[in-house]
C-alpha positions as CSV (number, residue, x, y, z in Angstrom):
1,X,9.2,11.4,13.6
2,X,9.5,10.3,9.6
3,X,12.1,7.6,10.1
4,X,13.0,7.5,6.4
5,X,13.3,11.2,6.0
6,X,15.5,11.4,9.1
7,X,17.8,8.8,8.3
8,X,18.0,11.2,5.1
9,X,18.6,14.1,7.1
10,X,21.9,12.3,9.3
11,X,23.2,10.9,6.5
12,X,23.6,13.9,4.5
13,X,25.5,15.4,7.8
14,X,28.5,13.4,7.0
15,X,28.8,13.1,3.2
16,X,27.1,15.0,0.8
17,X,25.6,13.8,-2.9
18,X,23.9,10.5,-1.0
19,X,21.4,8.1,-1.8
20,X,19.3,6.6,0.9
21,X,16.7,3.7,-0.4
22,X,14.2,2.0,1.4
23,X,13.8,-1.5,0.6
24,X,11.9,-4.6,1.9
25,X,8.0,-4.9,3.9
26,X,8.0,-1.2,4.4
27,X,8.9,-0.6,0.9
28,X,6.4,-3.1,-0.4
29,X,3.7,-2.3,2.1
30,X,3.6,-5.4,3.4
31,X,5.4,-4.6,6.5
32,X,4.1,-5.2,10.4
33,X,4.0,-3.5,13.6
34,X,7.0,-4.5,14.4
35,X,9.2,-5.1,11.5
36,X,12.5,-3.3,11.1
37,X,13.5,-0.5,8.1
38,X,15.7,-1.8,5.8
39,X,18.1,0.9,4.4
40,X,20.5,0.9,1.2
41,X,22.8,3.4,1.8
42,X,25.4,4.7,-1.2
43,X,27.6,7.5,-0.4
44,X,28.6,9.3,-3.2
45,X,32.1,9.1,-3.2
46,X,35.3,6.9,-3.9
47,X,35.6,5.5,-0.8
48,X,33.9,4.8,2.9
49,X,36.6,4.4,6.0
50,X,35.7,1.9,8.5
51,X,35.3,5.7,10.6
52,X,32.5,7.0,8.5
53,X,31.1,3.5,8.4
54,X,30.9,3.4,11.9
55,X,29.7,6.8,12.7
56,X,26.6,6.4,10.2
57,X,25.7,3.3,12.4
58,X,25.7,5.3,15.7
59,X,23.4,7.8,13.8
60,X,20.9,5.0,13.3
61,X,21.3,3.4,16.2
62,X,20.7,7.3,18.0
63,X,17.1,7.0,15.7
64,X,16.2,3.4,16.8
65,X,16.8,4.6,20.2
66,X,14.7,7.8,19.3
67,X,11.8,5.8,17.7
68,X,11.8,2.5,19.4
69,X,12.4,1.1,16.0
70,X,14.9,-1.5,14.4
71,X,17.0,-0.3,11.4
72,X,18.9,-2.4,9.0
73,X,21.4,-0.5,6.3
74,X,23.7,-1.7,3.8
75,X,25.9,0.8,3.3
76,X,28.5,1.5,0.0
77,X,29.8,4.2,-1.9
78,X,27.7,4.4,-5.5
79,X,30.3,2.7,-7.8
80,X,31.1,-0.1,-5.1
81,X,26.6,-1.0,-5.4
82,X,27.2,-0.8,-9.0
83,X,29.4,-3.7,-9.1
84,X,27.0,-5.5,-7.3
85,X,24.8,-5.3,-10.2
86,X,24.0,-9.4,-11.1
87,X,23.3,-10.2,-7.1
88,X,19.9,-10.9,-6.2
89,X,19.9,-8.0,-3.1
90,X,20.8,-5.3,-6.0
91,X,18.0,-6.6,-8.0
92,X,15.4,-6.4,-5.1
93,X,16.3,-3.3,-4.3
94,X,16.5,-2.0,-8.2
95,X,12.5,-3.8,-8.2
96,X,11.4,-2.6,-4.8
97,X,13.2,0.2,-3.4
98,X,12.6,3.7,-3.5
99,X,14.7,6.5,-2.8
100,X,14.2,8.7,-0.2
């Protein structure tokens, strides 16, 4: 199973227009056996509910259970990340990240 293209794939299930960017070790390459997937999530619309929120965290969780794997996410709509632009997490991701 291609964990970054399936988180993709449930993501797109419940909002369409999406970005999903993998960021950290796994990104870089520099990533172990055991280390988790850290995702940047950005919805693209004007707002996320504390519902959709929710169910996109029971769809990873339903992977890590699938793939014996840990998953991280930050998850925002587009124009809420954008805001975030002068934080040091937006630059690392900007630098390091690619999209799925």
């Amino acid at each position: 199973m291609n964990i970054v293209e399936t988180v993709k794939k449930e993501i797109n299930k419940i909002s369409a227009n999406n970005d999903v960017i993998l960021f950290g070790s796994r990104a870089r390459g520099d990533h172990k056996r055991e280390s988790d997937w850290d995702f940047l999530i950005l919805l693209g619309k004007d707002a996320i509910s504390k519902k959709e929120k929710k169910e996109i965290r029971e769809r990873l969780y339903e992977i890590e259970l699938a793939t014996d794997q840990v998953i991280s996410s930050i998850i925002h709509t587009k124009s809420e990340w954008e805001k975030r632009a002068v934080t040091p997490i937006y630059q690392i991701i900007k630098e390091q990240g690619f999209r799925a």
